[in-house]
C-alpha positions as CSV (number, residue, x, y, z in Angstrom):
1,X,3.1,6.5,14.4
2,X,-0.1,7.5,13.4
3,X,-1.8,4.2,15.0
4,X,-0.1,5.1,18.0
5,X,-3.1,7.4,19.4
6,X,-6.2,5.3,21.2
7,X,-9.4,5.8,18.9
8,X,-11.6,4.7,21.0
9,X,-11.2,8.2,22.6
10,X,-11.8,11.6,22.2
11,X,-8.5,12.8,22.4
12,X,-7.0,9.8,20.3
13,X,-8.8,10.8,17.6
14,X,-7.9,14.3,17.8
15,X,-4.4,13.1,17.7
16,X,-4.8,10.8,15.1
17,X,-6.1,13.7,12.9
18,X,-3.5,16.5,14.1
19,X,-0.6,14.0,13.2
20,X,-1.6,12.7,9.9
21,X,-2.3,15.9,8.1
22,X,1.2,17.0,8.8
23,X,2.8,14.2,8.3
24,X,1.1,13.1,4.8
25,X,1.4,17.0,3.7
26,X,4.6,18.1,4.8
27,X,3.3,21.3,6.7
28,X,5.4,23.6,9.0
29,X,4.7,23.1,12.9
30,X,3.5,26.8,12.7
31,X,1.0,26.0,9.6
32,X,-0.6,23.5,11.6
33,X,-0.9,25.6,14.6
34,X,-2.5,28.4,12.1
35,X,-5.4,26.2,10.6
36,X,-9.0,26.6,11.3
37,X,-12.1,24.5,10.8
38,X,-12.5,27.2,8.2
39,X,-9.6,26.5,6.6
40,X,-11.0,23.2,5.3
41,X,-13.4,23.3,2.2
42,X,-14.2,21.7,-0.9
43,X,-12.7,23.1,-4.6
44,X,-14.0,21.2,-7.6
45,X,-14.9,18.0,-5.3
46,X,-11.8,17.7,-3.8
47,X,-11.0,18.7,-0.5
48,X,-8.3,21.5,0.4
49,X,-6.7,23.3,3.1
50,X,-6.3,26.3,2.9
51,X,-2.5,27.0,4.7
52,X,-0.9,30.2,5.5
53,X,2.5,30.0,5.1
54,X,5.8,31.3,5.7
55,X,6.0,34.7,4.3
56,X,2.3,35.6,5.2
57,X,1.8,33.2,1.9
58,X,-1.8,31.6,1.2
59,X,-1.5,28.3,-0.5
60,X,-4.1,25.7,-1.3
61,X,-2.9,22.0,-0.7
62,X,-5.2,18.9,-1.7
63,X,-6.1,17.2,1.0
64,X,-5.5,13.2,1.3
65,X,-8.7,11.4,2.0
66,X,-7.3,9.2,5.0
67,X,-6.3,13.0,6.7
68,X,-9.8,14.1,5.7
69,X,-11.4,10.9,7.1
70,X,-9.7,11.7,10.1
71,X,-10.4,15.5,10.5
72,X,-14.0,14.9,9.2
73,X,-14.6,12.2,12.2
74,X,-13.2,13.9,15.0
75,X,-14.9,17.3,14.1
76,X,-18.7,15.5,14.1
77,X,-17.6,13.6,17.6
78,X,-16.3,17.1,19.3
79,X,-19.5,19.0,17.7
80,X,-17.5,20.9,15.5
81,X,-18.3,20.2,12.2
82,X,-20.5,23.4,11.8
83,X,-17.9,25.8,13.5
């Protein structure tokens, strides 16, 4: 499934990102929807999302690298890595 996006495009790697982090982490339609660039930093060397949950509940979840890969190349492609 997550192949199933074309890289060699824009929007197929925005896919490839969006459907990997919520697939490898388990997250709620609605806490995907709900994340920001922002949302994505670095704690101790590792990278985290920061996801608000059900319950108005802030949680920190350690991000897989692949996912992170993923995010981190689309966002420098778009021109949003700074956002």
């Amino acid at each position: 499934m997550l192949d199933a996006p074309d890289p060699a495009i824009l929007k197929g790697k925005r896919d490839r990102a969006r459907l990997s982090v919520p697939l490898l982490h388990g997250l709620r339609p609605e806490e995907l929807c709900l994340l920001k660039v922002k949302d994505m930093n670095d704690r101790r060397g590792v990278s985290h999302l920061r996801i608000h949950g059900k319950g108005n509940k802030l949680r920190y979840l350690p991000l897989n690298p692949d996912s992170a890969d993923k995010i981190q190349f689309y966002l420098e492609i778009a021109g949003n890595r700074d956002v």
